[in-house]
N, C-alpha and C positions, 0 to 999 in steps of 0.2 A: 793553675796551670792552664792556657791558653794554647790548645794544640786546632790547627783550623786546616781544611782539609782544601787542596787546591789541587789544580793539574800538573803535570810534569813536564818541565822541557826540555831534560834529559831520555826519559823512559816512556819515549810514545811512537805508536804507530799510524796512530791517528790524529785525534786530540790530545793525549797524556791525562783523560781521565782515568784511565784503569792503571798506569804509572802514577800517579797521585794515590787513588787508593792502597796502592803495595804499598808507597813509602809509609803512608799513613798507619799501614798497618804493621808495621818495624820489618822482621826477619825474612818474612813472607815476600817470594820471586816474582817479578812481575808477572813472567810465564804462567805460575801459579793460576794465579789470579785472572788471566786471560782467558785460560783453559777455564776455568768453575763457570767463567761470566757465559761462554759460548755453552758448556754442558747446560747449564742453568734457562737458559736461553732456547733451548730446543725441547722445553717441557712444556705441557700446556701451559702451565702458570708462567712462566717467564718469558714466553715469546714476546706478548705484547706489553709486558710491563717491564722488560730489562732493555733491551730497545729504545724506549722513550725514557728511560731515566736513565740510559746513557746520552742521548739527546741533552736532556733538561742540564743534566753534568755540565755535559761541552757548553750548555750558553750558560748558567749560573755559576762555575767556578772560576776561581781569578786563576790565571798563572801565577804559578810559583815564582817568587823574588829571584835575581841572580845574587 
């Protein structure tokens, strides 16, 4: 099973990395996932490490296929 995680070109408000990750992760709402990324993100540990790997996201993921 060959599941490969990419961006969204339906589910984004920026890039469609954090819409890729929802899809990727099945039932779970984009919103979800938007909301953890920002809570996550305003702790010490994730300021400067969720940030640049949503960076890294947006330049090393492909778009999603139509």
């Amino acid at each position: 099973m060959d599941i490969k995680l990419h961006r969204s070109r339906r589910n984004r408000v920026l890039a469609g990395v954090v819409g890729g990750i929802a899809g990727h992760l099945g039932p779970v709402s984009t919103n979800v996932v938007r909301v953890l990324l920002v809570l996550v993100s305003l702790t010490p540990f994730g300021f400067p490490f969720f940030p640049l790997a949503y960076l890294a996201a947006w330049a090393l993921l492909k778009e999603e296929t139509r």
